[in-house]
C-alpha positions, 0 to 999 in steps of 0.5 A: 512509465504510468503506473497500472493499478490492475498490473500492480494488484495482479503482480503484487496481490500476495507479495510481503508488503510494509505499511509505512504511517507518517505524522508530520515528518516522523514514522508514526507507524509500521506493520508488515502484512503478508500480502498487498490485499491485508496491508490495503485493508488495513490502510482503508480501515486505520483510525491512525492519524497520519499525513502520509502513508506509504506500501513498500511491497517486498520484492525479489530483494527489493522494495517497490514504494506505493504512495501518493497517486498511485495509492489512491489509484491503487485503493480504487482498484482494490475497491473495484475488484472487491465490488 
């Protein structure tokens, strides 16, 4: 399945979500946002150090993970749609 960074803002926009921060091989940081749109700005604009970061958007009893590629893809969207 390819990931649809546009699909994922539609669903997802004003879902719970989790912001996960590592350093190296340990969580460094978390915080829960109350939707999409606040944890990616909060991802944009973070001075933290980190090596990793990680959404974990909260949904229908589970989460659904964001990192790596699709993050940045995500983030692009994100740009886009502010734009």
């Amino acid at each position: 399945m390819v990931f649809d960074a546009s699909e994922a803002m539609s669903r997802f926009g004003e879902s719970h979500t989790t912001v996960v921060l590592w350093q190296r091989f340990e969580v460094s940081h978390r915080e829960m946002f109350d939707s999409l749109w606040s944890a990616i700005e909060f991802v944009r604009n973070t001075a933290f150090r980190r090596s990793r970061v990680e959404l974990h958007v909260h949904r229908g009893g589970h989460d659904v993970l964001i990192a790596g590629d699709e993050l940045a893809q995500l983030l692009a969207e994100h740009e886009e749609q502010k734009a």
